[in-house]
SELUMMAR-809656 format. One record per residue (C-alpha): y, z, x. Coordinates in steps of 0.05 Angstrom, whole numbers, plus 32768, in hexadecimal, padded with zeros to 4 digits. Each point is the difference from the previous one (the first is absolute). Example, Ala and Ser with C-alpha at 12.3 -4.5 7.8 and 13.67 -1.06 7.14 Angstrom:
REM residues 2
VOVEX;7FA6;809C;80F6
VOVEX;8045;7FF3;801B
END
This chain:
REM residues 114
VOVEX;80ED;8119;806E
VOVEX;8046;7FF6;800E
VOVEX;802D;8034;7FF6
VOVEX;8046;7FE3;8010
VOVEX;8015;8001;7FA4
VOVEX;7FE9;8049;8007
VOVEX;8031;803A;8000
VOVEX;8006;8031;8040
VOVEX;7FD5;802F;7FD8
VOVEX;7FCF;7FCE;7FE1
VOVEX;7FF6;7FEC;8044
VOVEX;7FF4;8040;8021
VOVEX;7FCF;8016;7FCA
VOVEX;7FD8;7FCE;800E
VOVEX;7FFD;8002;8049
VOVEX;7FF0;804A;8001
VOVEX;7FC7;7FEA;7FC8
VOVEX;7FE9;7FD0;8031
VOVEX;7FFE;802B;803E
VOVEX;7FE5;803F;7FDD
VOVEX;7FC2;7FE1;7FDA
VOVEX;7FD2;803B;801D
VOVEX;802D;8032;7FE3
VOVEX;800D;8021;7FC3
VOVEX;8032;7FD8;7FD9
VOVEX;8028;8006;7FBB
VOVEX;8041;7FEF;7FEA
VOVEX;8019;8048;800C
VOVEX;7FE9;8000;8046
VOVEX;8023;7FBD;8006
VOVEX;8044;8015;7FE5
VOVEX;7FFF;803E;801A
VOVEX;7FEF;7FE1;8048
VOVEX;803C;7FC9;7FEC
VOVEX;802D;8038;7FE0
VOVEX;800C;7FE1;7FBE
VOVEX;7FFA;800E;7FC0
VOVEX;7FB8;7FEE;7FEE
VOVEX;8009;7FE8;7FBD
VOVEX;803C;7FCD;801A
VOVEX;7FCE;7FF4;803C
VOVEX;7FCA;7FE8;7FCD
VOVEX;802D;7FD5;7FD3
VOVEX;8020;7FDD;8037
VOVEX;7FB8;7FF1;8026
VOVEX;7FE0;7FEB;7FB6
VOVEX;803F;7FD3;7FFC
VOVEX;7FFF;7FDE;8040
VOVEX;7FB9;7FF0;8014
VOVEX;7FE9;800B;7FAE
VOVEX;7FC5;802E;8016
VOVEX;8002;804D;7FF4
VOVEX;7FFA;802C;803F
VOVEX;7FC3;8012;7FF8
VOVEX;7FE4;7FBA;7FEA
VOVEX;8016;7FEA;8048
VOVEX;7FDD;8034;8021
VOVEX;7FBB;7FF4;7FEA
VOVEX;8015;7FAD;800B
VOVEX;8003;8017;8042
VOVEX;7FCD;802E;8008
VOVEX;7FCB;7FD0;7FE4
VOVEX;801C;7FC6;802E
VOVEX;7FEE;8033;8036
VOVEX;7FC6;800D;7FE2
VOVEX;7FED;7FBC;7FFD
VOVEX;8009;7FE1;8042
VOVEX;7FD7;8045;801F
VOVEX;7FCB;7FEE;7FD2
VOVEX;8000;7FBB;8015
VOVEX;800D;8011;8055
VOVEX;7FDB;8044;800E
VOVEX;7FC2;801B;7FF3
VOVEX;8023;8047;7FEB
VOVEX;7FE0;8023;7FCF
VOVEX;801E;7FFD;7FB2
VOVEX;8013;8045;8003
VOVEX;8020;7FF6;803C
VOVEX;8024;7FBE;7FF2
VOVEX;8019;8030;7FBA
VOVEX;8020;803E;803A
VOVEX;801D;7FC6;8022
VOVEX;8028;7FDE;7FBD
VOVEX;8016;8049;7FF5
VOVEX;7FD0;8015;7FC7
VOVEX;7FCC;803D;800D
VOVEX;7FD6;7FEE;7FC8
VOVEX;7FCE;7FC8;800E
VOVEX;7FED;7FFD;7FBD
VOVEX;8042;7FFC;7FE6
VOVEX;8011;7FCE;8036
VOVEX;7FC1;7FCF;7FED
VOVEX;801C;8009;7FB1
VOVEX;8043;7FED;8015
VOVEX;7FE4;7FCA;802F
VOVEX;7FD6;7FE2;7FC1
VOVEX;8039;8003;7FD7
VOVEX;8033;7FD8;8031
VOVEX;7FC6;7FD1;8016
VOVEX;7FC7;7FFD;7FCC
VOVEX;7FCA;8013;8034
VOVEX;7FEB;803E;8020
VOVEX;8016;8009;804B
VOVEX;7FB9;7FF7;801D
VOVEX;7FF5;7FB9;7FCE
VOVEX;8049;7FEC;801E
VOVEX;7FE9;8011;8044
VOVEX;7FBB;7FCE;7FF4
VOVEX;802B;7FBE;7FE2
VOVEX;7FF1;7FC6;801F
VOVEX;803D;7FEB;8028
VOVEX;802B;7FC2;7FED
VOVEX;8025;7FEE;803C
VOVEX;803A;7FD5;7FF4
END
């Protein structure tokens, strides 16, 4: 995604986001990381890229998710530590909810190479 209509802030958020999948991440974290205000941090990043914080964090996370289901054989609950969620069953209900299919029925779909 380009980020060159983003704001300084907007811009940094998102590149910490991006580097720090694995970790523990909330808007608070974020601001706090940014120092600013996390309420102006959250309307500004809503504004610009029209996804909440946290709404672009589990994007992310289940992109991740995704292409190590797809290109390793690591177990689910380890692909769900990896995207930065503990929980491997809340990870698969997220990962059904962003993608319709459990992580083990993505991991089996026939491939359509383009």
């Amino acid at each position: 995604h380009s980020m060159k209509d983003y704001s300084n802030y907007v811009r940094r958020a998102i590149l910490l986001i991006d580097s720090q999948l694995t970790e523990e991440l909330c808007l608070s974290r974020i601001s706090a990381v940014l120092e600013v205000n996390s309420s102006y941090l959250s309307t500004l990043f809503k504004k610009e890229t029209g996804s909440t914080i946290t709404a672009y964090i589990t994007k992310r996370r289940m992109e991740q998710a995704k292409n190590l289901l797809r290109n390793t054989g690591m177990q689910v609950q380890n692909v769900a530590i990896y995207c930065g969620i503990p929980d491997a069953n809340y990870f698969s209900k997220l990962f059904r909810k962003e993608t319709g299919f459990s992580p083990l029925e993505y991991r089996n779909l026939p491939r359509i190479d383009l």
